[in-house]
ZATI-509022 format. One line per 5 residues: number of its first residue (from 1); their letters; for each residue x, y, z of C-alpha. Coordinates in pm, whole numbers, padded with zeros to 5 digits. Layout:
NUM = a = X:Y:Z  ...
END
This chain:
1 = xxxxx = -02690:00063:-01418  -02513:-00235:-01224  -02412:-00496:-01460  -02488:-00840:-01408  -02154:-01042:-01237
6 = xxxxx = -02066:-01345:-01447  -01789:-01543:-01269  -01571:-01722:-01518  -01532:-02080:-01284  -01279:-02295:-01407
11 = xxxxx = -01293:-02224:-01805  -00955:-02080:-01898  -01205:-01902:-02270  -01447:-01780:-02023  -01571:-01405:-02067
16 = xxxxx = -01643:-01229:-01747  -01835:-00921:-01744  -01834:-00629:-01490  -01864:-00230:-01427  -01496:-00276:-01320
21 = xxxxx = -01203:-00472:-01311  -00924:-00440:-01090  -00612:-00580:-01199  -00399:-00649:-00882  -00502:-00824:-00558
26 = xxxxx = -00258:-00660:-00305  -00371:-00371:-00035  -00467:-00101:-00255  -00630:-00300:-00540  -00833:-00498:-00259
31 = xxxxx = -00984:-00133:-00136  -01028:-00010:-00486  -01200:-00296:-00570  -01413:-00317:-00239  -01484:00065:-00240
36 = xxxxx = -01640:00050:-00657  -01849:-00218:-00503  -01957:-00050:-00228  -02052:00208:-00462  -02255:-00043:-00613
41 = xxxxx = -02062:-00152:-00921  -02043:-00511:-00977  -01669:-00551:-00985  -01409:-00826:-01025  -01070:-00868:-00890
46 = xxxxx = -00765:-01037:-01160  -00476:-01196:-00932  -00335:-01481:-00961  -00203:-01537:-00630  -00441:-01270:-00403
51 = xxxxx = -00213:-01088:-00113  00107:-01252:-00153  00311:-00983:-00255  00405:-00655:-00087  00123:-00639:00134
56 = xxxxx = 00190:-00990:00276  00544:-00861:00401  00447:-00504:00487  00397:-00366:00863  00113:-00152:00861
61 = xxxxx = 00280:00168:00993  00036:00422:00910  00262:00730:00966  00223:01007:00787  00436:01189:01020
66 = xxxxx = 00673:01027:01081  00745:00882:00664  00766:01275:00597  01034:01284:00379  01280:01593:00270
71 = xxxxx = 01172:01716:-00044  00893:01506:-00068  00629:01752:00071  00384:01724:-00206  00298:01369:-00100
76 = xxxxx = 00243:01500:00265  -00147:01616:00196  -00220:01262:00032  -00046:01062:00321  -00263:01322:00545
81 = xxxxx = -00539:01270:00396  -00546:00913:00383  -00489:00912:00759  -00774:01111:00816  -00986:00843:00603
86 = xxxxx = -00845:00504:00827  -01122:00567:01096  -01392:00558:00860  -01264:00298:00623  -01170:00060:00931
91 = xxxxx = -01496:00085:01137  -01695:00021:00770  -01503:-00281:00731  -01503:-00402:01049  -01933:-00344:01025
96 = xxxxx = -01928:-00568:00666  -01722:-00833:00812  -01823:-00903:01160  -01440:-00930:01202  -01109:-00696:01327
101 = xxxxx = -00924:-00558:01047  -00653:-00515:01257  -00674:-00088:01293  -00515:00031:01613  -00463:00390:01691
106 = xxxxx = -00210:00366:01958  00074:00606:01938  00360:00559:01773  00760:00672:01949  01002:00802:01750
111 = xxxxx = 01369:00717:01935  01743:00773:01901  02034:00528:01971  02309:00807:02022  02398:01143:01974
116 = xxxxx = 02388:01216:01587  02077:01002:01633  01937:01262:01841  02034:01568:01614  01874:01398:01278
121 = xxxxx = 01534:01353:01504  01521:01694:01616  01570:01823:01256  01281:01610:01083  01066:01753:01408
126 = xxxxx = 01164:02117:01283  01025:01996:00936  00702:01801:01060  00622:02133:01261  00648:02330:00973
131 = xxxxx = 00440:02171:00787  00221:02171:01093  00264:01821:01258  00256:01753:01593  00602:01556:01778
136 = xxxxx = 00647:01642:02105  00939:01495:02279  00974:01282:02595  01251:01249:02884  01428:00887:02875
141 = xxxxx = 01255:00892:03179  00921:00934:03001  00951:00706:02685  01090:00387:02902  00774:00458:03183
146 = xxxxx = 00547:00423:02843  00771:00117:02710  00944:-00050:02984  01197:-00242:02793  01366:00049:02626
151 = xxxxx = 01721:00037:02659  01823:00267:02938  02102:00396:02694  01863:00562:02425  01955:00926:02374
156 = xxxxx = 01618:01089:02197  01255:00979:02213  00959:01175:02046  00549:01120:02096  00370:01090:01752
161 = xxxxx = -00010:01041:01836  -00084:01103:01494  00088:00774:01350  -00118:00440:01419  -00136:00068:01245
166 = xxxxx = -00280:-00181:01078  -00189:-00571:01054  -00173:-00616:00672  -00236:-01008:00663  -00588:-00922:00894
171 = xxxxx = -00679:-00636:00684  -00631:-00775:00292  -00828:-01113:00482  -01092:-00878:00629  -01137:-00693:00241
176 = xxxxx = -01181:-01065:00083  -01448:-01116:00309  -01632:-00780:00244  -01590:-00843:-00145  -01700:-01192:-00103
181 = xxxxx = -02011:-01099:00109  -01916:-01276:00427  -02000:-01148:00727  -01813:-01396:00981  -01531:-01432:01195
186 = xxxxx = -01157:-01319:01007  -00952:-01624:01049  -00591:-01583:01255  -00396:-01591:00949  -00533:-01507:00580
191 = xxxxx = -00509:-01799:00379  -00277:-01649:00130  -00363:-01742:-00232  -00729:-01837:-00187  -00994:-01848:-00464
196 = xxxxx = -01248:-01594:-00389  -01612:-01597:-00564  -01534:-01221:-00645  -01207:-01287:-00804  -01015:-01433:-01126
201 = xxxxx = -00711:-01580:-01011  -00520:-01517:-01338  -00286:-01296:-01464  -00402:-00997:-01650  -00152:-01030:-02029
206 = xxxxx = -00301:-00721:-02173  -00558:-00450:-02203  -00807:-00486:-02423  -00938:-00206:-02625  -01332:-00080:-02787
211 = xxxxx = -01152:00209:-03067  -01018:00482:-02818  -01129:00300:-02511  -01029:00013:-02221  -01272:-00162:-02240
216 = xxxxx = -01110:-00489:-02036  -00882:-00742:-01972  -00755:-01023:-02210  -00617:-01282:-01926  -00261:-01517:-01948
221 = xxxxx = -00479:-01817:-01945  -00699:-01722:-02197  -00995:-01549:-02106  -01126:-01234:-02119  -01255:-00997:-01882
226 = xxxxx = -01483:-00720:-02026  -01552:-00407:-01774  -01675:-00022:-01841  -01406:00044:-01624  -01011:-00131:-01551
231 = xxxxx = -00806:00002:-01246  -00427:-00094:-01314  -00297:-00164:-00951  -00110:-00452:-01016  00220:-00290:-00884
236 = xxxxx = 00549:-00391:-00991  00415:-00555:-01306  00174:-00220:-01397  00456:-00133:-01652  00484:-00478:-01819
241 = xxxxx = 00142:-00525:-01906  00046:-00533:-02303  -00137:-00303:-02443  -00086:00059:-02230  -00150:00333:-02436
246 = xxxxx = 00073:00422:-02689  00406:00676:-02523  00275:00580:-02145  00543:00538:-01945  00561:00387:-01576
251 = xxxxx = 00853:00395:-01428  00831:00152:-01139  01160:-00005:-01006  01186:-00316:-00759  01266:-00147:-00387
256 = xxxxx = 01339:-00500:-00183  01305:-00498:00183  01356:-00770:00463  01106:-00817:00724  01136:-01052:01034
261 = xxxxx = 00837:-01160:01259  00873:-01281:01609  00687:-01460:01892  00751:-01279:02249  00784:-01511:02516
266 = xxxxx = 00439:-01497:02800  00704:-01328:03073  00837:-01076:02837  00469:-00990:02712  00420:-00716:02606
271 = xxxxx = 00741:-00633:02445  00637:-00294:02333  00235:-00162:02345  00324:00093:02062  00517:00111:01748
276 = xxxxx = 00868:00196:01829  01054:00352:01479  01438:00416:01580  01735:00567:01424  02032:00294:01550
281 = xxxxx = 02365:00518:01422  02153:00685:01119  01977:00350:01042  01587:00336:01053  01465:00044:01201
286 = xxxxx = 01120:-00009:01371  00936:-00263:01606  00549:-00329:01590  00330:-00508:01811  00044:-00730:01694
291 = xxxxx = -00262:-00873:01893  -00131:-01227:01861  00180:-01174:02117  00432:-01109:01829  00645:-00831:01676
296 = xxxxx = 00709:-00715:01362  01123:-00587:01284  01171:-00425:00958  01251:-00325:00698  01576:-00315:00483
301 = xxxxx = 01541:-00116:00176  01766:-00232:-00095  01814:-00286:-00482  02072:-00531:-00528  02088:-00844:-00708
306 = xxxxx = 01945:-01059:-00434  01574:-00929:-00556  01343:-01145:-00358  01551:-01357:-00205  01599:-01284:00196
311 = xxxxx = 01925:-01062:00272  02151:-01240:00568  02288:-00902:00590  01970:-00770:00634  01836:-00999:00915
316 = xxxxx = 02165:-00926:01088  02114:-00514:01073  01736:-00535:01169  01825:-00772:01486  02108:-00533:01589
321 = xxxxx = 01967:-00249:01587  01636:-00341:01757  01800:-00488:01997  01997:-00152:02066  01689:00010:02104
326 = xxxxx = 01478:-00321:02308  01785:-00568:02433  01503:-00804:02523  01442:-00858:02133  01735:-01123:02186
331 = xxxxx = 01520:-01324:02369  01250:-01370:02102  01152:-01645:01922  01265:-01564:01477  00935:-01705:01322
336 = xxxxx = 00972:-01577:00977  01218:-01380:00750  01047:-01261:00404  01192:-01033:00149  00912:-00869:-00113
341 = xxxxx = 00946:-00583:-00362  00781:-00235:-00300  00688:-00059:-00653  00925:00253:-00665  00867:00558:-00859
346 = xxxxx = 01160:00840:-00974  00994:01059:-00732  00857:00825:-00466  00510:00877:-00515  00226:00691:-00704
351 = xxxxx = 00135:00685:-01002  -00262:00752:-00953  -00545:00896:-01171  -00632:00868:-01499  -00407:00906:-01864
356 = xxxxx = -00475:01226:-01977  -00500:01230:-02383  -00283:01553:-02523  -00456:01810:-02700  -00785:01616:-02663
361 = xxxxx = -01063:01779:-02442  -01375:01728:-02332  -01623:02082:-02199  -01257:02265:-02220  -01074:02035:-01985
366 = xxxxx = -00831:01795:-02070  -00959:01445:-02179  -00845:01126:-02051  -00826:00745:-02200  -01204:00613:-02087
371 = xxxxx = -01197:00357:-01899  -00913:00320:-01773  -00762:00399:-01444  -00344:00360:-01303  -00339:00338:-00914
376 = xxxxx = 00018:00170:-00873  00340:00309:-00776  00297:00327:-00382  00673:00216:-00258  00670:00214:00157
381 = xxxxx = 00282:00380:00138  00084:00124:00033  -00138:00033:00308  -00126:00380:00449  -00258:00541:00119
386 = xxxxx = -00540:00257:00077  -00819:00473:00180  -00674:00754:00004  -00613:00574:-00372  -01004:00379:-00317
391 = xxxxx = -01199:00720:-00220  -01004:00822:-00530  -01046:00623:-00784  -01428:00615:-00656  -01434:00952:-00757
396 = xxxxx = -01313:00915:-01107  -01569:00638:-01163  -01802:00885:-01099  -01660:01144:-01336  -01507:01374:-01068
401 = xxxxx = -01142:01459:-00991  -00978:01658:-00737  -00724:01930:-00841  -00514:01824:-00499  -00409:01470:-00679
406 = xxxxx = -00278:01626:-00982  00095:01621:-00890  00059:01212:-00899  -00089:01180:-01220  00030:00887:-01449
411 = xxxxx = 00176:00998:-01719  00372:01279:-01552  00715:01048:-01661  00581:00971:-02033  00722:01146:-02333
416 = xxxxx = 00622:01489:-02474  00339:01470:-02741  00097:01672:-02943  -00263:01666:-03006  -00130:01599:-03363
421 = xxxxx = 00012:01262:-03323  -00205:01197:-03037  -00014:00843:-02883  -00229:00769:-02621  -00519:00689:-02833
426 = xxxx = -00491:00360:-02953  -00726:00122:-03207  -00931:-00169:-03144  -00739:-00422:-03063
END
């Protein structure tokens, strides 16, 4: 039974009530939140500044080939199947908005700048094909009759038709609209930070709890949001927030990276029609297009003590090395340097599913917290995995679970218990 949507307004004491609540505004909690409503739940959304954060810096690569990753092979069939999922999720926004999300499915080219270059591409091909993935490599000749303004002096390139993009900015802008209703034109830029009639822009300060149950939000400026259902996908700040059950641990950890955005000039137009992702003497660097006539160069990945501030350093490395791999990147136009955090795990991969309670059970399987739901944790996958974590957590609301998604489950870092001492069930609070 939908429950009625009561939008708090501008009343700091308000109560809003809702079948869920979605604490986090970025990629993934805008499709969680959009996919519970298009299951139709009434939902609402609990950011206090709405697509600002990770997503607002990110690229869009959706590669699950190419971000395979030694010894990271269990997160392969998620990344997988969230690829399999963009077509679908895309084409369903783009039908509730009236607008471009931003989905292309144009190749993406894998290149080396030397030698050693060469040799570490040809051994992550012998890995993708064993798990099955198709790379097939191209001549020099071949990759710079695709993208003209490859350097002539490249040593490696490699076709991966499986690996496409998204524009971030477009798509959070194009989920705000489908959560809002709106079916209308997506503006050029989202208007990062906007109130939306579907969302509380507030902090979430803790969890509030019905005996052994979530049962909603208490909010940093006071009010309250009361939902059958919470989805923690607030990122970074998932493992601050009051009121996690009792011997939960999430260990997320600030990954900063350095992004730089740049306006091609009309005669060097277009600078590359695919994503180019290069190794520049073992460094990754990459180069996406967008439909506007600019680029995207990223992305540093450090943890240092600058934490969001932009890394000199870093803008120097990513302008280096793309211009090893596109000289003609040195004849752009710099438009914007931002630094944001991604949410890092011990083990690189999200924390997504529900808390299981030890020793409890419910018809002889293992029972978990009600209402509540952890979908945080995603590092450099965040807009890739979108589909994945909303078709998900979609699931769960509706009491199913898939064996596959085990291995990511949210309290796989959290402290041994027993059913005696039971932590994870906590009291009213």
């Amino acid at each position: 039974m939908r429950t009625p949507f009561n939008h708090p307004g501008a009343s700091s004491s308000s109560t809003v009530r809702a079948d869920v609540a979605v604490i986090g505004g970025g990629v993934v909690g805008h499709g969680i939140a959009w996919e519970a409503q298009r299951s139709g739940r009434s939902v609402v959304l609990i950011d206090d500044a709405p697509g600002t954060g990770a997503s607002w810096a990110a690229a869009g690569m959706l590669a699950p080939v190419s971000e395979l990753h030694y010894q990271e092979e269990d997160l392969l069939e998620l990344m997988l199947d969230a690829s399999s999922r963009w077509p679908g999720f895309a084409a369903g926004l783009d039908s509730a908005t009236g607008a471009d999300s931003g989905y292309l499915t144009t190749a993406t080219l894998a290149v080396g700048a030397d030698a050693a270059d060469r040799r570490a591409l040809m051994d992550l091909r012998s890995v993708q094909q064993a798990n099955g993935l198709e790379v097939e490599p191209l001549t020099v000749r071949e990759a710079r009759k695709r993208e003209p303004l490859l350097s002539p002096a490249i040593a490696y390139a490699l076709d991966t038709p499986a690996d496409h993009q998204v524009d971030p900015r477009r798509l959070v802008a194009a989920l705000r609209l489908a959560l809002a209703g709106a079916a209308q034109e997506l503006p050029e830029l989202a208007v990062a930070g906007a109130v939306d009639s579907y969302a509380v822009p507030d902090r979430a300060a803790r969890l509030l709890w019905d005996g052994g149950a979530v049962g909603g939000v208490r909010l940093a400026g006071g009010g309250t949001v009361l939902a059958t259902e919470t989805v923690v996908a607030n990122g970074l700040q998932a493992g601050a927030l009051d009121g996690l059950p009792d011997g939960l641990e999430l260990p997320l950890r600030p990954v900063h990276g350095d992004i730089l955005r740049l306006a091609v000039p009309r005669h060097l137009q277009p600078l590359v029609t695919s994503t180019v992702r290069g190794l520049v003497h073992g460094v990754a660097v990459y180069i996406v297009p967008r439909q506007d006539g600019t680029v995207v160069i990223g992305a540093t990945q450090r943890e240092d003590a600058l934490s969001g501030a932009v890394s000199a350093g870093g803008v120097y490395q990513l302008l280096r090395d793309a211009q090893a791999l596109v000289p003609a990147v040195a004849e752009l136009e710099l438009l914007e340097s931002t630094a944001r955090a991604r949410p890092g795990t011990p083990d690189n991969a999200p924390l997504l599913g529900r808390v299981p309670v030890p020793g409890a059970s419910v018809g002889g399987q293992a029972g978990h917290v009600p209402g509540l739901i952890i979908a945080t944790g995603f590092f450099r996958h965040g807009v890739l995995l979108t589909p994945a974590a909303a078709a998900i957590c979609r699931e769960l609301l509706d009491g199913k679970s898939d064996p596959r998604w085990a291995p990511f489950s949210p309290d796989r870092f959290s402290r041994p218990a027993t059913a005696a001492t039971s932590p994870f069930i906590k009291e009213t609070a």
